[in-house]
C-alpha positions in Angstrom: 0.5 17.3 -17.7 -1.4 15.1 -15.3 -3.8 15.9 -12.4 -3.3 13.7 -9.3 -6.0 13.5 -6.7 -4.8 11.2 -3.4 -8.1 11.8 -0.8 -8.2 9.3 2.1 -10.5 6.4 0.4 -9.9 8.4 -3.6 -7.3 8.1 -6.3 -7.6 9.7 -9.8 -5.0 10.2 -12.3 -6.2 12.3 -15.6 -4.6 14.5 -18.4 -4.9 18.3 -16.8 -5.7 19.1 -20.8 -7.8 16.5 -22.4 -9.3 15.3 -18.8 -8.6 11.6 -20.4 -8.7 9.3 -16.9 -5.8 7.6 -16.8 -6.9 5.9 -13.3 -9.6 6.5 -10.8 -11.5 4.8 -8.3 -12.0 4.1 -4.3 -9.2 2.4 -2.7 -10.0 -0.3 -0.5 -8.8 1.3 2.3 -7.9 4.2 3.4 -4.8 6.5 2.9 -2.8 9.4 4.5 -2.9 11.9 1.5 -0.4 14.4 3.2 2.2 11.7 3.5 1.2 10.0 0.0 3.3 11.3 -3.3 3.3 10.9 -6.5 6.1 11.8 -9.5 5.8 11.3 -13.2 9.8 10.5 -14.9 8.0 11.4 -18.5 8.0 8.0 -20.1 5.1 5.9 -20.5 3.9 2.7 -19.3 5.7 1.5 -16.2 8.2 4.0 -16.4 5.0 7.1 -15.9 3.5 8.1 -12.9 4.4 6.1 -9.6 2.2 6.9 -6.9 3.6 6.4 -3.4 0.6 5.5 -1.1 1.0 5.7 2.6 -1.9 3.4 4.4 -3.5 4.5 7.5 -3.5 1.0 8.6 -6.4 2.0 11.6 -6.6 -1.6 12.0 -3.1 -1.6 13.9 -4.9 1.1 16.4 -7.5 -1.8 17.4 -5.3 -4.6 17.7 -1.6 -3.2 16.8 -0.6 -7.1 17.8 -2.6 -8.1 14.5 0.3 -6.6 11.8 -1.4 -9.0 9.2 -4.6 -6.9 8.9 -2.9 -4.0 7.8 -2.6 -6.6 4.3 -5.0 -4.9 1.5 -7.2 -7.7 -0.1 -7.1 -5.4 -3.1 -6.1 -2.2 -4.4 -9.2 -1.0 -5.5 -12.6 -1.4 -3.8 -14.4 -4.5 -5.8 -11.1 -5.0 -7.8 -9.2 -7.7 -8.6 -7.7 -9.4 -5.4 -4.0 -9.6 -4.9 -2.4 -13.3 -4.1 -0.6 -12.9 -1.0 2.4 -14.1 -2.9 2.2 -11.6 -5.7 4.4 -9.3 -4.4 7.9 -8.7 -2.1 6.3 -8.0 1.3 7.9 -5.1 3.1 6.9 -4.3 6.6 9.0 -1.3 7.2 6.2 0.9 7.4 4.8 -1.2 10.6 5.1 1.2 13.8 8.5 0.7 15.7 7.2 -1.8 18.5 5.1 -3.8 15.7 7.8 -4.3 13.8 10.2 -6.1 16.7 7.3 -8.2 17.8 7.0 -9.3 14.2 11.1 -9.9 13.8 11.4 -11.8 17.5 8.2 -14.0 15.6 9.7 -14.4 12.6 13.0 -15.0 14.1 11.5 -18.1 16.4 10.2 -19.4 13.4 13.6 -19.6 11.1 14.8 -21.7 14.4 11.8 -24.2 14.6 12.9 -24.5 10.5 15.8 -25.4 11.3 15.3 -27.6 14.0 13.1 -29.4 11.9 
């Protein structure tokens, strides 16, 4: 059985029984753990625990203009950095009128492509 800690800036994943660590460590930035999940489908590897982290993104309160900064350099305070192209990017979770300033951007700039 597993033990899963999500705090805001804290994530640790041990065996309930042995207290093996599986995964622990301070997140870069912060996260909403009432709104985070986790699940474990029994298998091992990639198919074990998935955690589901929902980001605070308190950078979009200062300047909610600036969707960009809500990008985590890394998962893991002093981590390994993640290449901006290393993953699918998915900005559904961007607030409502975030989100339509950022399709009405991207939408001028698949016409300028175009164009060009």
């Amino acid at each position: 059985q597993l033990e899963v800690l999500i705090e805001p800036y804290n994530i640790s994943v041990r065996n309930r029984s042995s207290g093996e660590v599986y995964l622990e460590g301070t997140l870069e930035r912060g996260v909403a753990p009432a709104q985070s999940v986790w699940t474990h489908d029994g298998g091992t590897g990639e198919d074990g625990c998935l955690l589901l982290l929902h980001k605070m993104n308190l950078e979009l309160l200062r300047r909610h203009w600036m969707h960009s900064e809500m990008w985590w350099p890394r998962l893991f305070a002093g981590g390994p950095a993640v290449e901006w192209d290393d993953y699918e990017k998915d900005y559904s979770d961007l607030p409502a009128p975030v989100l339509a300033a950022h399709q009405t951007a991207e939408a001028i700039k698949d016409v300028d492509r175009q164009l060009e």
